[in-house]
C-alpha positions in Angstrom: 64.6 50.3 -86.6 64.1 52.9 -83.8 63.8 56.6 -84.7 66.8 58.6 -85.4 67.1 62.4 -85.7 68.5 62.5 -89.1 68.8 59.9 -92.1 71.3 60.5 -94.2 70.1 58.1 -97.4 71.8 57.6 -100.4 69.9 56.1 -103.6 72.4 54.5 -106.0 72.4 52.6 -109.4 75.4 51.4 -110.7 77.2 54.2 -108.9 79.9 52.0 -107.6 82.6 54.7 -108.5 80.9 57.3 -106.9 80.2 55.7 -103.9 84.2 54.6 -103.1 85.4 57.9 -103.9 82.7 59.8 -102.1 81.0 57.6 -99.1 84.3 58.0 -97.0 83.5 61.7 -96.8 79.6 61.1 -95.9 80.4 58.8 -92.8 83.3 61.1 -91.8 81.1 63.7 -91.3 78.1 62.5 -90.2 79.3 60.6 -87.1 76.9 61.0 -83.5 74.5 58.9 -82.4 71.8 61.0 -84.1 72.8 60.3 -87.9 72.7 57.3 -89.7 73.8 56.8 -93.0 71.7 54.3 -95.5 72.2 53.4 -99.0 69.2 52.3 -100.9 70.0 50.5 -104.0 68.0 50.3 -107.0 68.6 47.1 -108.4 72.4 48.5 -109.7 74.4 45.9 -111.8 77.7 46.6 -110.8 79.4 45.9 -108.1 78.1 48.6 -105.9 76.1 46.1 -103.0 79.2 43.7 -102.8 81.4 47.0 -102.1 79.5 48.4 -99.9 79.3 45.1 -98.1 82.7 44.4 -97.8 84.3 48.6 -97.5 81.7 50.0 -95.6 79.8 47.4 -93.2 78.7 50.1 -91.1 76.5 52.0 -93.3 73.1 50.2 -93.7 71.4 49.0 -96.6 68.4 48.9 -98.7 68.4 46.6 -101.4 65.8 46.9 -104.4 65.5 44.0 -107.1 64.8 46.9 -109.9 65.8 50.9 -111.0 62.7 52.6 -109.5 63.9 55.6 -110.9 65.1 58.8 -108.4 61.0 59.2 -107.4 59.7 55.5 -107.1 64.0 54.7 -104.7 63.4 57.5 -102.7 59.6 56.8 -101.8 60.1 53.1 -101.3 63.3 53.3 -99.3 62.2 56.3 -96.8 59.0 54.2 -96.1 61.4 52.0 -94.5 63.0 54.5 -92.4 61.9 56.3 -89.1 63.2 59.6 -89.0 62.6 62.9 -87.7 64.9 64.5 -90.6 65.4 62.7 -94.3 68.7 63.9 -95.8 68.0 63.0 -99.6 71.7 62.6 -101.0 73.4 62.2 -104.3 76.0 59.6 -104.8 78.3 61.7 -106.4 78.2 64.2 -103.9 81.0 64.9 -101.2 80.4 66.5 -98.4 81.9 68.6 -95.7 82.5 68.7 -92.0 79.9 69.9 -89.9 77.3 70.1 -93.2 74.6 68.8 -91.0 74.3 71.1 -87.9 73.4 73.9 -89.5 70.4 72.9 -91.4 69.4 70.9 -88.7 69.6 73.5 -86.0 68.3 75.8 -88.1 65.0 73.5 -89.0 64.7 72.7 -85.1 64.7 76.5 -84.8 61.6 77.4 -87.0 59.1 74.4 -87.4 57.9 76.2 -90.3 60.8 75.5 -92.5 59.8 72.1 -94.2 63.0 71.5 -96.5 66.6 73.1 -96.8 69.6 72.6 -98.5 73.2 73.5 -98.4 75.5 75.6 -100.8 76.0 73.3 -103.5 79.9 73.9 -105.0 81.1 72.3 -108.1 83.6 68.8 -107.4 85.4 69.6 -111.0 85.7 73.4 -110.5 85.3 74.5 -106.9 85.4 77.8 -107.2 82.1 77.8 -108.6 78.5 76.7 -108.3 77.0 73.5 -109.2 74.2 73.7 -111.9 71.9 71.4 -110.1 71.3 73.9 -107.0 73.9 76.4 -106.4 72.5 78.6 -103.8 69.3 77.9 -103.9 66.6 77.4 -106.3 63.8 79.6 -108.3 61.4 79.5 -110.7 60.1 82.1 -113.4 56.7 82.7 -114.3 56.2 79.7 -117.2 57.7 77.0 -114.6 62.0 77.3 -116.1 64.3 76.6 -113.1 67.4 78.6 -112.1 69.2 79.3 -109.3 71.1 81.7 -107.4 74.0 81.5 -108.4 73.4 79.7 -112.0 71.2 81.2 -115.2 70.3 79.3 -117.8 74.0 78.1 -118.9 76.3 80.7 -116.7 77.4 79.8 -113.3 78.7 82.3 -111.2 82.2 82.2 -109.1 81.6 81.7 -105.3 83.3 84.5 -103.5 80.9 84.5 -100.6 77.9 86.6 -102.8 75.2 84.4 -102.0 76.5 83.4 -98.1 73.1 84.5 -96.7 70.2 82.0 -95.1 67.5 82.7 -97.6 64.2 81.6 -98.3 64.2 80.3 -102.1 61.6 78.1 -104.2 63.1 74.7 -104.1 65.9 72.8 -102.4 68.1 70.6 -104.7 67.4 66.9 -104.5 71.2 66.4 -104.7 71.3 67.4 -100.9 67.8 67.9 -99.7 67.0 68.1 -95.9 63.3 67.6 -95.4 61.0 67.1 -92.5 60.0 63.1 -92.4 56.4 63.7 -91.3 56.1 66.5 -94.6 57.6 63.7 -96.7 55.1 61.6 -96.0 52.2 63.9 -95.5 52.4 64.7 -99.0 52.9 61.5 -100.5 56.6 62.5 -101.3 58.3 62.5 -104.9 55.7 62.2 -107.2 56.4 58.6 -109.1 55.3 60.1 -112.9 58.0 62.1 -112.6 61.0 59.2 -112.3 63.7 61.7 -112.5 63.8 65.4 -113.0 62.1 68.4 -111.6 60.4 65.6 -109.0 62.1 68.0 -105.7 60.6 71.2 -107.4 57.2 69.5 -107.7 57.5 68.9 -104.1 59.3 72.2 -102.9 56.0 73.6 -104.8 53.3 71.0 -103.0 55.2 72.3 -99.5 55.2 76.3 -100.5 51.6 75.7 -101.5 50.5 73.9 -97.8 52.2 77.3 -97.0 55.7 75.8 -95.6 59.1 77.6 -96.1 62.0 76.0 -98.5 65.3 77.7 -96.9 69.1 77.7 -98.1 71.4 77.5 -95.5 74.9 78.3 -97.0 77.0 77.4 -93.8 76.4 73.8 -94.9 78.2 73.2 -98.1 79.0 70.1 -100.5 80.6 69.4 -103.3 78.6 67.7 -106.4 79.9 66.5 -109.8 76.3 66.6 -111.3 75.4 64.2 -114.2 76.8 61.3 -112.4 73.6 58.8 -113.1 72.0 60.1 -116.0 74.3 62.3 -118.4 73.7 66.4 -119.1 71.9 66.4 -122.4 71.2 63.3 -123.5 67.4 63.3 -125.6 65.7 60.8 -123.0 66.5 63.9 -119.9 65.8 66.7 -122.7 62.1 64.8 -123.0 62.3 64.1 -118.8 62.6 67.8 -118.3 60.2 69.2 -121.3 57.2 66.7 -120.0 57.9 67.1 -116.3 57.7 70.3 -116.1 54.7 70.5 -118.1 53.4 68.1 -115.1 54.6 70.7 -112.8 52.3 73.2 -113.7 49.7 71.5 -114.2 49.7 69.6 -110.6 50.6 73.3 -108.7 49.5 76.4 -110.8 46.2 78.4 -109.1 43.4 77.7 -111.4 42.9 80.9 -112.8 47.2 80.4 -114.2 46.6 77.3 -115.7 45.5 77.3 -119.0 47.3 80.8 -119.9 51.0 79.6 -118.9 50.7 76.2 -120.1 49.3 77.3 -123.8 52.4 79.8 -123.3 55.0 76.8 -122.1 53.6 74.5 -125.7 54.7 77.3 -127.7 58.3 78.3 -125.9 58.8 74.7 -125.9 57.7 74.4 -129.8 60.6 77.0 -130.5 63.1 75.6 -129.1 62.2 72.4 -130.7 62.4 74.5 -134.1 65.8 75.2 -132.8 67.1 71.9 -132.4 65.6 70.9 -135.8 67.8 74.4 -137.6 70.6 72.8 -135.4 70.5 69.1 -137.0 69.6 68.1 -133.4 66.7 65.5 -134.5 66.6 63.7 -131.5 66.2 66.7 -129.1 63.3 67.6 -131.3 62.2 64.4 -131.2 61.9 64.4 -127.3 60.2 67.6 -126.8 57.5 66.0 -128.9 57.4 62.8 -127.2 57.2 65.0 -124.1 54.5 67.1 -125.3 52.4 64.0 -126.9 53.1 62.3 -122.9 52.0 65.5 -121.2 48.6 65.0 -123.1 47.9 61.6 -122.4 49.1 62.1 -118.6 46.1 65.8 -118.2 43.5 63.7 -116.5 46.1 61.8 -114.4 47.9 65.2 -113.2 44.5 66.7 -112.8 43.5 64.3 -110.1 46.8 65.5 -108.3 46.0 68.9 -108.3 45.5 70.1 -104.7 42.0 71.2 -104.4 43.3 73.9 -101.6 45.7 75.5 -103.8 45.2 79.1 -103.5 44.2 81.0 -106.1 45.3 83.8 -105.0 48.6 82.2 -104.2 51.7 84.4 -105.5 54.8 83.0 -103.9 57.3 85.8 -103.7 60.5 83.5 -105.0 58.9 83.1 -108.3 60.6 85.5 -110.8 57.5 86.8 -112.7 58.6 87.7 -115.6 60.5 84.8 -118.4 64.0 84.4 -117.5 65.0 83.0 -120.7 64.2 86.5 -122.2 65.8 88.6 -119.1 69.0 86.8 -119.7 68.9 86.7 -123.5 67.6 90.4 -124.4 68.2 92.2 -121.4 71.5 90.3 -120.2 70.4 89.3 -116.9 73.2 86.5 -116.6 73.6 86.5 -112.6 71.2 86.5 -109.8 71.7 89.8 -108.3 70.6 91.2 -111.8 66.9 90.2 -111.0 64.4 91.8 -109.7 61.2 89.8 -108.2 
């Protein structure tokens, strides 16, 4: 394949549904001769490939005899791909017209910027933000994600509060733009991860190699979130108690490890404590399976670790202070509450 600007790929497994309802809107707007639109599909069982082959012949595909998870599809497909721009996107995403300009211009613009995203809108309510991204993605100080635009469990109306280009910790991996050559520089998605917190864990290896994540709210999609693996179900409450465990581990400076993960095992050991008082056994099983997999997976992580992370590093979009006690004590429930 000869190099295009911008790939627009889509990973899907078993999203057959998704990808009727919203692949029309993807190939709408992303017409020109410098998009392409791919699906890579990993190893679904539905009828997803013979749809595609027969309802939408002109979007090209990359067919995969197994579920490589979100990490080990994206990293296998985009090897395949020649790009100057990867555009990772969700299945059960829609998008809108002229949602790739923007970012792209923008990116051209400032060679500094290695990933972006758009304003992520809720498909079921669209007057509001989507958890998985909103406005643009943060972290605190013990590694718990947020947005602008979404704290903990309260997402904010959209009435144009957050419609400013702003640098942020991590684009969603829902709609992530990101510079090819970056992708592969760093090795991309990290495959121990398989799903969840694996685009924060890159955002971070980028901010580190001292790039710039960027939200560009003239872009905006629609995502239904959930789509392929289900809100709350004990295998992602064990993906997202373990990976981000991994997260610190791979991008904290030295002198922040040990402190904040020590800190991180006991916050997670209390909410485990809460799931038990809740009769919630298997979310308390899967913090500890996550917690006994974080252990045997140290040395591993360790040999990830960048040895030119700076330890003086203090990236300006994390929230230093614990946003689970700024919104529970001290009632910080929106974004424009904080103060980095």
């Amino acid at each position: 394949m000869s190099k295009i600007k911008t790939a627009i790929v889509i990973l899907n497994w078993n999203g057959q549904k998704f990808l009727k309802k919203f692949l029309p809107s993807v190939i709408k707007y992303s017409e020109g001769s410098e998009n392409e639109v791919i699906v890579a599909d990993n190893g679904s069982t539905d009828n997803s490939v013979k749809l595609l082959k027969e309802k939408f012949p002109e979007v090209k595909l990359i067919l995969f005899n197994k579920n490589y998870g979100f990490t080990g599809g994206y990293n296998k497909a985009l090897k395949q791909i020649d790009a100057e721009y990867f555009v990772l996107l969700n299945s059960d995403v829609e998008v809108t017209q002229n949602w790739i300009q923007p970012i792209i211009s923008m990116m051209d613009a400032d060679k500094n910027i290695a990933a972006a995203m758009p304003k992520i809108i809720s498909y079921e309510k669209q007057c509001s933000f989507e958890y998985a991204g909103a406005a643009g993605g943060y972290i605190d100080k013990f590694g718990y994600p947020f947005c602008r635009g979404r704290i903990i469990d309260t997402i904010e109306e959209d009435v144009g509060q957050y419609d400013t280009i702003k640098e942020i910790f991590w684009a969603s991996g829902a709609a992530m733009f990101i510079r090819a050559d970056l992708y592969k520089k760093t090795g991309g998605l990290d495959n121990d991860f398989f799903a969840h917190m694996e685009e924060i864990d890159l955002c971070w290896r980028l901010k580190n190699m001292e790039y710039k994540i960027v939200v560009n709210p003239k872009s905006v999609v629609y995502h239904v979130g959930g789509g392929t693996l289900p809100n709350n179900t004990p295998y992602k409450i064990y993906l997202n108690y373990r990976n981000n465990l991994f997260l610190l581990l791979k991008n904290l400076p030295k002198q922040k490890v040990i402190p904040i993960i020590f800190s991180r095992l006991v916050l997670d050991g209390l909410s485990g404590i809460v799931y038990l008082a809740n009769f919630k056994f298997k979310y308390f099983l899967s913090v500890i399976k996550a917690h006994f997999s974080f252990y045997s997976s140290i040395r591993k992580m360790l040999r990830k670790r960048d040895n030119n992370i700076n330890s003086k590093q203090n990236h300006k979009e994390i929230y230093n202070k614990s946003i689970v006690f700024s919104y529970f004590l001290n009632k910080k429930n929106t974004f424009d509450k904080l103060k980095f």
